[in-house]
N, CA, C and O of each residue as an XYZ file, in Angstrom:
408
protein
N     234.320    -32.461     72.354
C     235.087    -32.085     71.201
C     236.103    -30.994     71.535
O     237.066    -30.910     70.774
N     236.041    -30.310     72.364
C     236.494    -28.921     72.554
C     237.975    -29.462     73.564
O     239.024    -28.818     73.599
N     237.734    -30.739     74.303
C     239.154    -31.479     74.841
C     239.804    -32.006     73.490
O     241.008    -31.907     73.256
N     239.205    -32.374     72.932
C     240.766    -32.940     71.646
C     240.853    -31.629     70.939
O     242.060    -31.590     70.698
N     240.389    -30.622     70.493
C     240.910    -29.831     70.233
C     242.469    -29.069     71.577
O     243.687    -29.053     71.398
N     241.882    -28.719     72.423
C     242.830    -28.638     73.648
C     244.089    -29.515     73.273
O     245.163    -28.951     73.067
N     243.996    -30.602     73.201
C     245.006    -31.488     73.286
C     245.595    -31.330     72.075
O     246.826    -31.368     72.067
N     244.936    -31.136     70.889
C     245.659    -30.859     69.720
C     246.471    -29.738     69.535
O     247.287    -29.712     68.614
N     246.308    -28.639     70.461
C     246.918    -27.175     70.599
C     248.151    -27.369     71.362
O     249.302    -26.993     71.138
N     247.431    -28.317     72.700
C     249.319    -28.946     73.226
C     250.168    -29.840     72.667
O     251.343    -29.972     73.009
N     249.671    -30.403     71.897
C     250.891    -31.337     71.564
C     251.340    -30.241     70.154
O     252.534    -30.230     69.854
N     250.461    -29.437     69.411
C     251.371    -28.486     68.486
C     252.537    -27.638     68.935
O     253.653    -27.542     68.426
N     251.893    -26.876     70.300
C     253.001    -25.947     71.136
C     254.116    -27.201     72.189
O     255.053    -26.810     72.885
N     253.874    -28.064     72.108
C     255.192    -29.061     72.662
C     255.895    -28.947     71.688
O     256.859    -28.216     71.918
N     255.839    -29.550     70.149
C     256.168    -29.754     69.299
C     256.993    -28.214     68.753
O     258.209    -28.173     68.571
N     256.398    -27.443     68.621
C     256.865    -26.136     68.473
C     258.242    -26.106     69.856
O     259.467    -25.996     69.833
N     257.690    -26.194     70.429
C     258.806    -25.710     71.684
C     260.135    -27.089     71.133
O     261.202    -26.707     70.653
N     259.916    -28.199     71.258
C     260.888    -29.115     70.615
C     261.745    -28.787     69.601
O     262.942    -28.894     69.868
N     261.418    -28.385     68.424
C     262.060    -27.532     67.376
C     262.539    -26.369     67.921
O     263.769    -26.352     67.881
N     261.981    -25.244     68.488
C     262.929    -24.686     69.020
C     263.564    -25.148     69.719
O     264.256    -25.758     68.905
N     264.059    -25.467     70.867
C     264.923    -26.362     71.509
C     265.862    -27.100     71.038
O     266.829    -27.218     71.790
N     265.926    -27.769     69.817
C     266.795    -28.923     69.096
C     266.852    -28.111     67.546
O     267.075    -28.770     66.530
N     266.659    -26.827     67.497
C     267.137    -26.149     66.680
C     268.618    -26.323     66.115
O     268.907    -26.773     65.006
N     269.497    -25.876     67.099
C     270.883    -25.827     67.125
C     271.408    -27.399     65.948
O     271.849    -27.467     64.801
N     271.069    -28.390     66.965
C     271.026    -29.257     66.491
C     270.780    -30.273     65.153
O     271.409    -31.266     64.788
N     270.008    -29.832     64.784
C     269.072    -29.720     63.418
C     269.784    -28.907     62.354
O     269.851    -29.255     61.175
N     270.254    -27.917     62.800
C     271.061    -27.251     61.904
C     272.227    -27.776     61.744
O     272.770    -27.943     60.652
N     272.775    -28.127     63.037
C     274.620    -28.685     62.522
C     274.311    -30.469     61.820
O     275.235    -30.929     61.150
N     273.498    -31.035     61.944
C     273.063    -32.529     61.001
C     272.453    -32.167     59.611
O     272.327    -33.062     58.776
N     272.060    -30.857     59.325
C     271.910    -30.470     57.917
C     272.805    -30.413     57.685
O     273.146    -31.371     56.991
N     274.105    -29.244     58.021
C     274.867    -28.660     57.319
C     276.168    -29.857     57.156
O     277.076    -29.919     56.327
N     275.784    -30.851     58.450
C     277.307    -31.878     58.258
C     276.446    -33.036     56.717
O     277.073    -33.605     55.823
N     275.188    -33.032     56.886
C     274.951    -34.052     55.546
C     274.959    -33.298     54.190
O     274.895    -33.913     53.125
N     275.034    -32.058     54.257
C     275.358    -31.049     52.908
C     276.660    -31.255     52.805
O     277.026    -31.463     51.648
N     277.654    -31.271     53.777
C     278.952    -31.385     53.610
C     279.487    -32.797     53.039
O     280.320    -32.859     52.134
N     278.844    -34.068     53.747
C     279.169    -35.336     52.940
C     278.262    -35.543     51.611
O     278.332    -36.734     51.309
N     277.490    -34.875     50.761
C     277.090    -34.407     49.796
C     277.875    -34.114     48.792
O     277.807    -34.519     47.631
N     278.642    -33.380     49.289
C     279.521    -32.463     48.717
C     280.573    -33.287     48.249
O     280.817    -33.460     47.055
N     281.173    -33.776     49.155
C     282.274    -34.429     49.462
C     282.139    -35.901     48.661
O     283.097    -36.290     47.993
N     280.898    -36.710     48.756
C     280.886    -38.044     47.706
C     280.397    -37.263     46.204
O     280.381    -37.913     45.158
N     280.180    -36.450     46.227
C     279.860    -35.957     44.362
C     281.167    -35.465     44.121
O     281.337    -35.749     42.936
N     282.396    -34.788     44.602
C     283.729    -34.915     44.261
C     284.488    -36.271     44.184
O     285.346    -36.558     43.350
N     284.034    -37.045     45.178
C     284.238    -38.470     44.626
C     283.952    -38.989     43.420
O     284.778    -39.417     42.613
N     282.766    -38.951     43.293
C     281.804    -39.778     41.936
C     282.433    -39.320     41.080
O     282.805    -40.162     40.263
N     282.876    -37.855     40.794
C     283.525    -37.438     39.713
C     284.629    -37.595     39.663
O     285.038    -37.094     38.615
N     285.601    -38.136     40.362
C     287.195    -38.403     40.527
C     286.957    -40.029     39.980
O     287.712    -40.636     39.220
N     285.850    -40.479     40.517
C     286.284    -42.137     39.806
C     285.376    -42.587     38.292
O     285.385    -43.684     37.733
N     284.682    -41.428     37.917
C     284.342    -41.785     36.700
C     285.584    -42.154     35.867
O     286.601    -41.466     35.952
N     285.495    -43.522     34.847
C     286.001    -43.355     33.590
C     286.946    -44.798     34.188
O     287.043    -45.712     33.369
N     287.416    -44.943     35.143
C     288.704    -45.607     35.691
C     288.324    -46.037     37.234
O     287.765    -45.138     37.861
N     288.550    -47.327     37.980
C     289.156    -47.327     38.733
C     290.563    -46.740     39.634
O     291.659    -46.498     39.128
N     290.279    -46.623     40.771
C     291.026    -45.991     41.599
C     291.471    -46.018     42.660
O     290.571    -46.193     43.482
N     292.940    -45.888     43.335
C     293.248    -46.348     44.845
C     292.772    -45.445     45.805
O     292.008    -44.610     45.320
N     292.974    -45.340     47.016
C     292.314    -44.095     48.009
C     293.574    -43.241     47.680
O     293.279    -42.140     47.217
N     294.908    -43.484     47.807
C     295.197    -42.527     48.185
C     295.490    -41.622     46.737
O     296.256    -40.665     46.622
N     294.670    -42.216     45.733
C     294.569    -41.322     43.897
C     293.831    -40.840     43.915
O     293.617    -39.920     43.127
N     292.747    -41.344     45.172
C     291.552    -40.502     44.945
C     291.995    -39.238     45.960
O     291.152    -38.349     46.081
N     292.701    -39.157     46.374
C     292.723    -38.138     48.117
C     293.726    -37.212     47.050
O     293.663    -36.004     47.279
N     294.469    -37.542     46.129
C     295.445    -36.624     45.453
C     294.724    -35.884     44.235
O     295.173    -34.860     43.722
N     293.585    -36.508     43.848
C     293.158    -36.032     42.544
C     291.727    -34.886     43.192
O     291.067    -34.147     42.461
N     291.547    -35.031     44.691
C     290.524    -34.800     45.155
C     290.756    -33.448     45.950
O     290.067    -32.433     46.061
N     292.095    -33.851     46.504
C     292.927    -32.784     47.673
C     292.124    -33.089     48.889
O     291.912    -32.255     49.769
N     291.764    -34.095     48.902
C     290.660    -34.396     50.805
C     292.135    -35.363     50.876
O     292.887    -35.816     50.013
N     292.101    -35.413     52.537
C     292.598    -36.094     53.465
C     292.413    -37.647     52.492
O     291.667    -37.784     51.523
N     293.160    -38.509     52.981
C     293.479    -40.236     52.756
C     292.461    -40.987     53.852
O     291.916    -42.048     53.547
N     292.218    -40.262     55.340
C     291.549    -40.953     55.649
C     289.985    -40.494     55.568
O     289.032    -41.233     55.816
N     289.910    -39.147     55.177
C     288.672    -38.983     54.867
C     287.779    -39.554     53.905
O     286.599    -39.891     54.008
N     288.876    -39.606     52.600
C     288.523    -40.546     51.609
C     287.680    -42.507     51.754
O     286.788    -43.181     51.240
N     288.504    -42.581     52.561
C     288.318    -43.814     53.047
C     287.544    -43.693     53.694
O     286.867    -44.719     53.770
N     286.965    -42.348     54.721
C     285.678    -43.124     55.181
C     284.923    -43.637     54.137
O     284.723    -44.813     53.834
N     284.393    -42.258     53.448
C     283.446    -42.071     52.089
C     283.423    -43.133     51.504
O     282.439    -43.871     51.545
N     284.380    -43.378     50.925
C     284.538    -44.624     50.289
C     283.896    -46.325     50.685
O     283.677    -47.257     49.911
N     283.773    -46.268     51.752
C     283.818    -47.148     52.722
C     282.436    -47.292     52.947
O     281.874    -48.387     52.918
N     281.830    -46.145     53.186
C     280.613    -45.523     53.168
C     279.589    -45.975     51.803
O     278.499    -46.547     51.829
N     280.130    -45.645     51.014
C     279.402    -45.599     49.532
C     279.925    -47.006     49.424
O     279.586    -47.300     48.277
N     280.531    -48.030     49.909
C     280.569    -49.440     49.481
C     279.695    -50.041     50.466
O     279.241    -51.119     50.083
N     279.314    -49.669     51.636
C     278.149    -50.055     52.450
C     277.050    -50.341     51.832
O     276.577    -51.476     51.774
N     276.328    -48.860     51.084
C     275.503    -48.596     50.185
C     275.159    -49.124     49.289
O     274.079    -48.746     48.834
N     275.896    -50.274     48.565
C     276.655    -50.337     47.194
C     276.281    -49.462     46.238
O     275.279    -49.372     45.527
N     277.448    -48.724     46.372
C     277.334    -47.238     45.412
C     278.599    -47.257     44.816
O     278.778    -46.630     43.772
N     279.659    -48.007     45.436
C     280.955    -48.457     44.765
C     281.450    -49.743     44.702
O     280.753    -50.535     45.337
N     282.576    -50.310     44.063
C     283.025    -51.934     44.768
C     283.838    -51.705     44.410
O     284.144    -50.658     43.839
N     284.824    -53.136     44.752
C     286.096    -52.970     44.433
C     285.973    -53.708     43.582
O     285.161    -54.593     43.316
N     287.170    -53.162     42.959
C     287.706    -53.738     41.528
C     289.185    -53.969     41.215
O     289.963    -53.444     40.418
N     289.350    -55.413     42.567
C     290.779    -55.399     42.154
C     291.470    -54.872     42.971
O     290.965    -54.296     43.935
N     293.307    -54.969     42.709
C     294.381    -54.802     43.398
C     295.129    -53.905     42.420
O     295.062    -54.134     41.212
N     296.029    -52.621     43.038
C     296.740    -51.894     42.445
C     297.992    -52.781     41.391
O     298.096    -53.998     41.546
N     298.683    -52.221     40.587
C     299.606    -53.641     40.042
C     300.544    -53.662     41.115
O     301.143    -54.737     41.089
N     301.042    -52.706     42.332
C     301.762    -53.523     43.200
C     301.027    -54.359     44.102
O     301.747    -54.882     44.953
N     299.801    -54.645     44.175
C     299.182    -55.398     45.268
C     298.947    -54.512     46.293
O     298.342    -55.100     47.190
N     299.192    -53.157     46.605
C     299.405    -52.467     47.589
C     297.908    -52.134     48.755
O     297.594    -52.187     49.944
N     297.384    -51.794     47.452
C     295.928    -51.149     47.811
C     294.871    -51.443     47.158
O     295.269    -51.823     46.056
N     293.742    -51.492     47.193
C     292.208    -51.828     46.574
C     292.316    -50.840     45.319
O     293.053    -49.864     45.177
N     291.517    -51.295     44.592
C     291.018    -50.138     43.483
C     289.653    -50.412     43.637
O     289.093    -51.507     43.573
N     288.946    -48.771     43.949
C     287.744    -48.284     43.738
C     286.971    -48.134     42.496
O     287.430    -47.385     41.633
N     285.720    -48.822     42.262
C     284.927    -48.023     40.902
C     283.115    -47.990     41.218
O     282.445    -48.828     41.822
N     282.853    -47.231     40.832
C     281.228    -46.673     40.749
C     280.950    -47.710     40.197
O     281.333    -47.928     39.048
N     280.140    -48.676     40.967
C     278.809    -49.517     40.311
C     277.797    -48.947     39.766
O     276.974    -48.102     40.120
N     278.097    -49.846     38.392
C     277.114    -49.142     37.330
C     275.797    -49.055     37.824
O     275.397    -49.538     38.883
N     275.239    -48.504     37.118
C     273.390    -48.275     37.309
C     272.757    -49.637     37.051
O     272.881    -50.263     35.998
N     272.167    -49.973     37.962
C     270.917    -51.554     37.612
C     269.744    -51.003     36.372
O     269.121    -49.945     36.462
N     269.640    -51.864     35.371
C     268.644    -51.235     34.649
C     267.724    -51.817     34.769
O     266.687    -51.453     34.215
């Protein structure tokens, strides 16, 4: 009994040492998924009410055109958005929040 305990103490202090080690790391994949957080809930709220093109959303938003478009792109992966349609010049897609499934 006193070996699996042993073994249970090393694989805690590996594990410990791992986290420290990949600390750094861990921190900049929090803080970049807080940032696209951030960044699709300024979305969600730019396309409530209306459909929308990227680059209405990048003006009403003040983010970059192609940042938008990742997101966008992103959240239609998901289906968290779809399209809806062509601008009236044909130019560009229009974006809208898929409703909630009830």
């Amino acid at each position: 009994m006193s070996t699996d305990k042993e073994e249970a103490k090393k694989r805690t202090e590996m594990l410990s040492a791992l986290r420290q080690e990949h600390q750094d790391s861990i921190q900049r994949a929090q803080a970049l998924l807080k940032e696209q957080q951030a960044v699709r809930k300024v979305l969600r709220q730019a396309m409530k009410g209306a459909a929308h093109t990227i680059p209405e959303l990048a003006q009403a938003t003040g983010l970059p055109a192609d940042q938008v478009l990742w997101h966008v792109s992103t959240m239609k992966r998901y289906d968290l958005v779809v399209e809806a349609g062509m601008d009236e010049n044909g130019e560009y897609y229009l974006y809208s929040l898929r409703e909630a499934k009830r």
